[in-house]
Each structure stands twice: as C-alpha cells, then as structure tokens.
C-alpha positions as CSV (number, residue, x, y, z in Angstrom):
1,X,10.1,-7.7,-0.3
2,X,11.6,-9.6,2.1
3,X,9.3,-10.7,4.7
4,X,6.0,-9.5,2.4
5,X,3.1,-11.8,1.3
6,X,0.7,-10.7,-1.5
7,X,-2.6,-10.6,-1.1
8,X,-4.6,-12.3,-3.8
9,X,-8.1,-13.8,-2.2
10,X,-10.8,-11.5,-3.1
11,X,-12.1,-12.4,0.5
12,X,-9.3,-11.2,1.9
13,X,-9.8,-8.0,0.3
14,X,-13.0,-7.4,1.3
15,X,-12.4,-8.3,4.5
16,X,-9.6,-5.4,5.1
17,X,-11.8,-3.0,3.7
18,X,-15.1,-4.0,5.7
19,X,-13.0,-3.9,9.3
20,X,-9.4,-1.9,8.4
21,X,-8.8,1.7,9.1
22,X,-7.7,3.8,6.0
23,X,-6.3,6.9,5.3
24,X,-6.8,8.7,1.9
25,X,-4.6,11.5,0.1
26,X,-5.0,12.6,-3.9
27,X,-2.6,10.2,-4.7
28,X,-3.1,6.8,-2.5
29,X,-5.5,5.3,-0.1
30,X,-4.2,2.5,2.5
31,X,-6.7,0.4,4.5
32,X,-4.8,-1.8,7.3
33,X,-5.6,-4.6,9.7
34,X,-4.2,-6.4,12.1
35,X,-3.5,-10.2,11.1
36,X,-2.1,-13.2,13.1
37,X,1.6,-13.5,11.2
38,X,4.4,-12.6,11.9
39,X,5.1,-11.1,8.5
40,X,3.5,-8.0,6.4
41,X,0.3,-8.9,3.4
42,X,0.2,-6.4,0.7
43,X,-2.3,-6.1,-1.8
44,X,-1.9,-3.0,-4.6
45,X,-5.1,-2.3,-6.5
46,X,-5.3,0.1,-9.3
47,X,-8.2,0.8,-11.6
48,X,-8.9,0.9,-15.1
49,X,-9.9,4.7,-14.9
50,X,-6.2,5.4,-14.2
51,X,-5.5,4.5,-17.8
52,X,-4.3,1.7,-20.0
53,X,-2.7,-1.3,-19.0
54,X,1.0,-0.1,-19.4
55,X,0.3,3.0,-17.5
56,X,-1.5,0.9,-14.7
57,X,1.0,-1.8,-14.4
58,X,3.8,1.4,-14.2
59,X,1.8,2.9,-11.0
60,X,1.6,-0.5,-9.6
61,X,5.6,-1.6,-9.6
62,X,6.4,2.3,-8.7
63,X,3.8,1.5,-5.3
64,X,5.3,-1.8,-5.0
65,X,8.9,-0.6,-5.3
66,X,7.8,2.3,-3.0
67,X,6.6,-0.4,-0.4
68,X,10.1,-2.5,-1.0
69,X,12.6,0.5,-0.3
70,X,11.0,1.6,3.4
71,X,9.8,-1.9,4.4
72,X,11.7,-2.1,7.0
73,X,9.8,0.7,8.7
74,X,6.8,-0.8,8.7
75,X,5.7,-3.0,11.9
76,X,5.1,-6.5,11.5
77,X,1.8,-8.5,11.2
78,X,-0.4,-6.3,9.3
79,X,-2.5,-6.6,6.0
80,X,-2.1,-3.4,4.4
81,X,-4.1,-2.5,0.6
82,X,-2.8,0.3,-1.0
83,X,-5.5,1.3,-3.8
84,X,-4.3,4.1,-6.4
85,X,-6.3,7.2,-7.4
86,X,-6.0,8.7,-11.1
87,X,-3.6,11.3,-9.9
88,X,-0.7,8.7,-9.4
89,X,-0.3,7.9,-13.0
90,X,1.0,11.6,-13.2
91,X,3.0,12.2,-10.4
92,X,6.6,11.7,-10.0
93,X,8.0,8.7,-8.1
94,X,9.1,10.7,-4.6
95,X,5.4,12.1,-4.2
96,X,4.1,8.5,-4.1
97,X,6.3,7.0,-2.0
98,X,6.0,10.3,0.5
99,X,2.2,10.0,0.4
100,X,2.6,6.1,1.4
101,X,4.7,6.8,4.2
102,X,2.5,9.7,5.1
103,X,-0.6,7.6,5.1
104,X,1.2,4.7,6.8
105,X,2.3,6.8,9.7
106,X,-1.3,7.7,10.4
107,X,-2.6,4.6,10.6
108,X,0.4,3.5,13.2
109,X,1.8,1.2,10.8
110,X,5.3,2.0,10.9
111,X,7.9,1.8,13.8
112,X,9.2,4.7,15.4
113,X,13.2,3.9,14.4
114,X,14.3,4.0,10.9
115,X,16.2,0.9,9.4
C-alpha cells in the first residue's frame, strides 16, 4: 500500500460511518468519506461471527491484499472502511476483490482510467 494510511482511532470510525456513504453486497460493505489528505485511509473490520481468529485474520489480509493490487484505481483523499459479512470467509479470493471494486465504483471512489 503505497500511498495508504490505516485507520485505527475508534473516532475515526465512527465518524465514517455516522457521515460516509456505503454500499453493501453479500460479501462486503464499504462506507467512504471525503478527508483533507492527499493520500487514501483504510480501515478493514471483520467480526467474530465470521469465525475463529485464523479464519478472520485470512478474510482480512485477502481484503487488504484485494485493496493493494487495484490501489491505483482508487482516487485520492478518501477514508474508505471495508467491513466483512460471514459469506467472505467462504468465497474464493476473485469474488472479493470483484465485490470491492464493484462497491467502490458506486460510491465514485475510483478513477475512470485503469493503472
């Protein structure tokens, strides 16, 4: 990730969630603002009801490494959370990363050319 922060602040969460617009599939649900930097925030939240910890901290590097390979798409100066539902414990890795790019582009978060 490049030119990515995490997100970490539990204030900063909230915040995205209270005033960001979000998009929902079966798989993922992304909830982007606008912030002041010139870079990208990401936060990637996944619960316990998805399953144990190994399975949750697998769903969490396949988002991240999702988020890594098309980064370059996505415009700058956004906080973007990307919260995963049960079903992405069981799906394979293209379906993710095709429901985050799916979800992105309705929310205007990525650029029209591809890098």
């Amino acid at each position: 990730m490049k030119q990515t922060v995490s997100i970490k602040l539990n204030r900063d969460f909230r915040m995205i969630y209270k005033r960001g617009k979000s998009a929902v599939s079966p798989v993922l649900a992304v909830y982007a603002r606008k912030n002041k930097l010139s870079s990208n925030r990401i936060g990637i939240t996944v619960s316990t009801k998805v399953g144990k910890a190994v399975v949750r901290n697998r769903v969490r590097r396949r988002i991240r490494e999702a988020y890594r390979i098309n980064e370059g798409r996505f415009l700058p100066g956004r906080d973007i959370i990307i919260v995963s539902r049960v079903r992405a414990a069981s799906v394979p890795f293209c379906e993710i990363e095709k429901n985050l790019l799916k979800l992105s582009e309705g929310l205007g978060l990525l650029s029209e050319e591809k890098e």
